[in-house]
Each structure stands twice: as C-alpha cells, then as structure tokens.
N, C-alpha and C positions, 0 to 999 in steps of 0.2 A: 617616307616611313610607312611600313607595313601597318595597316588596319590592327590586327590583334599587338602588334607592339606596341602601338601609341595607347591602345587602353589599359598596358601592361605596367607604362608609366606614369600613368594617370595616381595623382595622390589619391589617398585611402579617402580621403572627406568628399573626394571628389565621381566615388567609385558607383555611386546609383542615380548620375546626371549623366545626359548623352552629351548636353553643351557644359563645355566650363568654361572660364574667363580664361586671361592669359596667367592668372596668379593663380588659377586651382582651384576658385571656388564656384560655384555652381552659376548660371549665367542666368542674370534676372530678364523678365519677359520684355523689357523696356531697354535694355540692351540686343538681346533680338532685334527688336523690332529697328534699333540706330541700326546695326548692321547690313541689315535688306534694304533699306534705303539709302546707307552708303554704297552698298553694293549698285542698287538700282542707279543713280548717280555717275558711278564711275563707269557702267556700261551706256550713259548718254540715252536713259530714256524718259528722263526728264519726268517733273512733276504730275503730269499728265496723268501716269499712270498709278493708279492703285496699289502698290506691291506690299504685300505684307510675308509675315514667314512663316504663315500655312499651305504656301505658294509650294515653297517647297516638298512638301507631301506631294501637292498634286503634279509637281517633276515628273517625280519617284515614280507614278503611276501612271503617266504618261509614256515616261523614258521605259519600265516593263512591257507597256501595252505593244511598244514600237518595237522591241525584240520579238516579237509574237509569242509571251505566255498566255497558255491560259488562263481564262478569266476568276476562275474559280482559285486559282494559287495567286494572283494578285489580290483578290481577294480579303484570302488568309491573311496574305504577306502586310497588306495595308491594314488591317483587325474591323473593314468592314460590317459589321453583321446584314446588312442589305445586300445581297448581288447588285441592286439599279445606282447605290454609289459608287460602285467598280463598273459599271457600264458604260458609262462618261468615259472613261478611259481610253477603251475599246473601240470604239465608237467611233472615232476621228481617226481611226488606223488603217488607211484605204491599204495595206499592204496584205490587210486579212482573209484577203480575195485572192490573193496572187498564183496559189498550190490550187485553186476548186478546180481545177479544166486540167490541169498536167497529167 
C-alpha cells in the first residue's frame, strides 16, 4: 500500500500519531518499545544488544547519509538544530570521497 493512502485511511482519532496500533488508536511508548525487541529477536540478535526505538531515527540518518545527501538537508529532514548531531551520520560514509578525483 502506497504511503499517502495508508494515511488516507487512517481513522480520524488516529490522524496526529505517526504510530497507531492495529485497532487505530495511538500507540503507547511501551508498546514501541515490545516491538523493537520483538523485532530485535526475530532478526536473531539476541539480548546482547541494546535495541531501543530511537534506533530508528538514527536508520533514517544513516540510510540519507549513505545515498549521499547533503548534510545540511539531512539536517533539516531529521529537526536537528546542531549540524555535529547530523555529523555522526556523515561521517561513517566512506562513499563521500568517491567523485573528489573524477
């Protein structure tokens, strides 16, 4: 299902949450949080690890970094007000070199 049509049938109570449950109402932080550790689980990387679901943001800004945007529209896109927390990003993206000599 298309991005803007799944928000198109999103119930009205539900219409100023990004997360909802399966029944439409807003999804509590402790349900998150069962989630990412279901998830962590089914991907087999065991208790070990830390996984929480701010993880996800820093995806989101990893997964930008590696398409090579610039730093300053990641940025924005993440509501940063520091550039040095979009830096992190950046940073780990050996690909950023690739065009300097071409």
């Amino acid at each position: 299902m298309e991005y803007a049509s799944w928000f198109k049938k999103r119930p009205n109570s539900a219409k100023d949450f990004v997360f909802v449950s399966e029944r439409g109402s807003p999804l509590t932080r402790q349900s998150a949080w069962q989630i990412v550790a279901e998830a962590r689980n089914l991907a087999g990387l065991g208790l070990g690890l830390d996984v929480h679901p701010h993880m996800l943001k820093h995806s989101c800004g990893y997964f930008l970094a590696n398409k090579g945007l610039d730093t300053r529209l990641i940025q924005d896109y993440m509501g940063h007000k520091q550039i040095q927390n979009t830096v992190r990003y950046t940073a780990t993206n050996a690909k950023r070199f690739e065009e300097l000599w071409r």
